[in-house]
N, C-alpha and C positions, 0 to 999 in steps of 0.2 A: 388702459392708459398708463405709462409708465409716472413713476412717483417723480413727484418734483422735488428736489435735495439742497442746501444750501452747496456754495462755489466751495466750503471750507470738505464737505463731506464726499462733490465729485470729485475731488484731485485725490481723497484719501480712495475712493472707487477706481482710480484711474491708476493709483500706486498698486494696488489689490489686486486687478487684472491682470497686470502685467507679469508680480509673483509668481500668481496661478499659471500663465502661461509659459511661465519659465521650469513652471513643476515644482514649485515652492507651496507653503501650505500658510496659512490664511485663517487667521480667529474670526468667524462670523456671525453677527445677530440674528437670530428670528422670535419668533412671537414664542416658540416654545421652549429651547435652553440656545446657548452657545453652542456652533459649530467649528470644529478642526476642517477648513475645509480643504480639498484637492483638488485638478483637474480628473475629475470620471474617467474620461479618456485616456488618461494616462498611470498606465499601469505600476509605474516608480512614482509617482508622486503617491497614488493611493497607498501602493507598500511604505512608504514612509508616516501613515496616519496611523499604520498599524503598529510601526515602528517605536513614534512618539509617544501611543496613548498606550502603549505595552497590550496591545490588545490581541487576543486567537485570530488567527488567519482566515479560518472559518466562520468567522461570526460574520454575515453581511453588513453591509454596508448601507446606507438610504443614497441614492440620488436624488441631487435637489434642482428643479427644473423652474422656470422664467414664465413658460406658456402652454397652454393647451395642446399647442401643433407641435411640442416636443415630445409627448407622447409615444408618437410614432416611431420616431427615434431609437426606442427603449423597449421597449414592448412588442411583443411580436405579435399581441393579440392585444386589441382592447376592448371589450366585452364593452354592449351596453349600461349594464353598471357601473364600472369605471367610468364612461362620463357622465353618468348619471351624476355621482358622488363628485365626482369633480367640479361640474357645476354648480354644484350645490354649496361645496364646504373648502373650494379653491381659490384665492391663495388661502390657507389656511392650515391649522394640525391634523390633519388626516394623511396618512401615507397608504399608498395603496399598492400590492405585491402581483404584480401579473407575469405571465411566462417572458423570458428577458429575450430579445432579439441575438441570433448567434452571435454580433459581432459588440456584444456586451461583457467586455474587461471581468473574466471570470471572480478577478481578485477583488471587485466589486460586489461581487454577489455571494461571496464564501463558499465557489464551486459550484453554486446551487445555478438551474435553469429556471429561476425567478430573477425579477429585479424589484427593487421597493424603490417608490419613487413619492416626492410628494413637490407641492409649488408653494412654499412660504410666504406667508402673508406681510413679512416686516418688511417696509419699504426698502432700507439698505441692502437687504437681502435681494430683495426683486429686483432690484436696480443694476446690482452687479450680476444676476445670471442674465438678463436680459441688455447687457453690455456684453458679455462674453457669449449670449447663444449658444451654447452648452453648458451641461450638468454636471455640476457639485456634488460629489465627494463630502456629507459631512456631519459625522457623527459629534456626539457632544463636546465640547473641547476640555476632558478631564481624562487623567488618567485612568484606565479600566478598572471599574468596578466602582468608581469611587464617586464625590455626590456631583451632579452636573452643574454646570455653570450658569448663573442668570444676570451676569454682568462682565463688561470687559474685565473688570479689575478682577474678578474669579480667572478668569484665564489667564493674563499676566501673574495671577499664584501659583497656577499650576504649571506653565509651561515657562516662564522669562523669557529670557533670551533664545530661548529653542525655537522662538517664533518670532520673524520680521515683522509682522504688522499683525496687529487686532484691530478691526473696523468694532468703534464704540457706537454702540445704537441704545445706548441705554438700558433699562432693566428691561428685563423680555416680560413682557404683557401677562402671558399664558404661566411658563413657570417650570411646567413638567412636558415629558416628551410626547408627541405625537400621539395619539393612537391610530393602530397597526391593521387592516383589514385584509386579509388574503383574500384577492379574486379569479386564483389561478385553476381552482377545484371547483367541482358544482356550488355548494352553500357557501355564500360569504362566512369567514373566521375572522373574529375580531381576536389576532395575538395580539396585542397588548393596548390595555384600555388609557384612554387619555380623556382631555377636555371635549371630543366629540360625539357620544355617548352611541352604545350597540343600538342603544331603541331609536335615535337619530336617522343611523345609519338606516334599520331595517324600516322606517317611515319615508326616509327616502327610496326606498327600491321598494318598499311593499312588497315584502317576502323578509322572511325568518329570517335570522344572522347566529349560526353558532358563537357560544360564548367562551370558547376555551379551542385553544391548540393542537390542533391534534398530537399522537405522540410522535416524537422524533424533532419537534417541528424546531429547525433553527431562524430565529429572526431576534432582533434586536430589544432588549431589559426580559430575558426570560430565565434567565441565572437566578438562583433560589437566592442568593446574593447578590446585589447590585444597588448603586447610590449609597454607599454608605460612608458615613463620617467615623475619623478617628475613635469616637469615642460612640461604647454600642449602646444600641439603641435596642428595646423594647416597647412592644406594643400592649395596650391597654384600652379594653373597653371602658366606658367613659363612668358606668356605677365604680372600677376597681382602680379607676386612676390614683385616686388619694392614698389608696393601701400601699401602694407598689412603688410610688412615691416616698411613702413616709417606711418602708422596708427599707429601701436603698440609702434615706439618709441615716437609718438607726445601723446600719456598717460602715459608715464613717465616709461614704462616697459622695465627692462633688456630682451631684444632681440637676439635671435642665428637667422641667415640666413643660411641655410640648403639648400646649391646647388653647380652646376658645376662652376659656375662663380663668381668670388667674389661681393660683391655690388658694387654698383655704385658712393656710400658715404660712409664716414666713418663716425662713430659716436661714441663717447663715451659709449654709452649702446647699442650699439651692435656687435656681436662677427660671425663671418663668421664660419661654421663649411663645409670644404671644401670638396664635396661628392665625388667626381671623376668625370673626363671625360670619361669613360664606365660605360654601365649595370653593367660588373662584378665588377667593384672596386667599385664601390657604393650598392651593394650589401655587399660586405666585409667589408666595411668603417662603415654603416648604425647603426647597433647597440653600436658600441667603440663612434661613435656621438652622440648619445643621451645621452649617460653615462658623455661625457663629455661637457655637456649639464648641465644637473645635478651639476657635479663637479664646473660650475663656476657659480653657482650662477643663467642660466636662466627662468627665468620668462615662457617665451613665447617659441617655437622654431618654424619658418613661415619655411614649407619645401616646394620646388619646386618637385611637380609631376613630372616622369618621362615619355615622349610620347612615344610609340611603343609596340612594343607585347614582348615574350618571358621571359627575367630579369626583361622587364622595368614593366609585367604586374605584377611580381611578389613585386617587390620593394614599386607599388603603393599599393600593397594589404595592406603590413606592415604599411606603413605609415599611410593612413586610418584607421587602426586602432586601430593605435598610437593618434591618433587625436582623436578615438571615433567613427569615423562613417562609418568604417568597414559594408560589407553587411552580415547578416543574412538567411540561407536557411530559405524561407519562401513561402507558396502557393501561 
């Protein structure tokens, strides 16, 4: 059933479409960050996503789809798995990689003969692929490398006027990006983890789920670099958080403490950025902190690593490689 909208949010849907189909690009909500989005279809509008968010040619792209029977569309095969998982965890943050249909806009896929697709959960989002009956184009709407967006007003920072309309859907629910399943090989590969966890996944298919990339493997937040805020970030297990904290402010550096617990001292150069007591609210929380990070001024930001699987393995992914040392699929 498609979402019911206020009269104020269809006319903004109705201005949106039209952009899009003009080959205009489009600040989008979903559950998991802000998207730049495009028409898929159209191979200058997508060149121009690459354009604005200064991004490599070859990095893919995600297609964002309305319905199950668009699939088809896209994909030149779709393995019982794929709708296994789509049934399962659709609209929703799971994006799934399968061999792309030939007449799939290369420039969408970064050359590659896969396409990643997933069907977002936020209503505004649904509303509009499912008004246009084709796929979106739409990676985070931030410039490359840098932290991704979980409100409109994150997007109008980073882009102004570079952008005709941003569709405001509010804070995105979720927080961080998708996680990334390739199902174009034998074993399912989870590239990159999100709020829908590998053992999720492999409960759903009953069968094993590799946990790492293979090498080579190009898709979307696998840069040893990536989300990161002006001011750098280091990670800390949560026994050595205090040390590394109170290191950074004894050299005289404006300091953010990035955890569940406030510190232990207060200090004049430094600023508590309060992450949550859950995986999910610190997932949600994770990127509006670093921006306001940014916003006062810090230097440094010391984050505390989160322990356990699922969010928490997802939450440690970003941060690492906020910090830089994010792992790379490598032999």
């Amino acid at each position: 059933m498609d979402p019911v909208l206020p009269a104020s949010v269809e006319a903004d849907l109705a201005a949106a479409a039209a952009l899009l189909m003009q080959g205009r690009l489009v600040g989008l909500p979903t559950e998991t960050v802000y998207g730049l989005a495009a028409d898929a279809r159209n191979p200058d509008a997508v060149q121009a996503i690459f354009a604005l968010k200064q991004r490599p040619a070859d990095h893919p792209l995600i297609v964002h789809i309305g319905t199950l029977e668009e699939l088809q569309a896209w994909a030149a095969e779709v393995p019982p798995a794929a709708l296994a998982l789509a049934r399962a965890f659709w609209p929703g943050p799971l994006t799934m990689v399968l061999p792309a249909r030939p007449d799939v806009p290369r420039v969408v896929t970064g050359g590659l003969d896969t396409v990643a697709l997933r069907m977002p959960a936020h209503p505004v989002a649904l509303a509009l692929l499912r008004r246009l009956g084709r796929g979106l184009a739409a990676p985070s709407a931030n410039r490359h490398l840098r932290v991704s967006p979980t409100t409109a007003a994150h997007v109008r920072e980073e882009f102004g006027d570079a952008l005709p309309l941003v569709l405001d859907g509010g804070a995105c629910t979720v927080g961080i990006e998708s996680t990334i399943v390739d199902l174009s090989t034998g074993t399912p590969r989870v590239l990159r983890p999100g709020a829908i966890s590998a053992a999720q996944i492999a409960d759903c298919l009953q069968r094993a789920v590799d946990l790492r990339p293979a090498a080579g493997t190009r898709a979307p937040g696998l840069m040893k670099r990536h989300y990161s805020p002006r001011a750098r970030v280091e990670c800390a297990a949560p026994a050595a958080l205090a040390d590394r904290v109170a290191a950074h402010l004894a050299a005289g550096l404006r300091t953010a403490q990035l955890s569940a617990a406030p510190p232990a001292q207060p200090h004049p150069s430094l600023v508590w950025l309060a992450a949550g007591d859950t995986p999910d609210a610190r997932m949600q929380r994770l990127y509006g902190l670093l921006r306001e990070a940014d916003a006062l001024g810090v230097e440094v930001v010391v984050a505390e690593l989160p322990e356990g699987g699922g969010p928490a393995e997802a939450l440690r992914d970003r941060l690492l490689r906020a910090a830089g040392q994010g792992s790379v699929p490598t032999d």
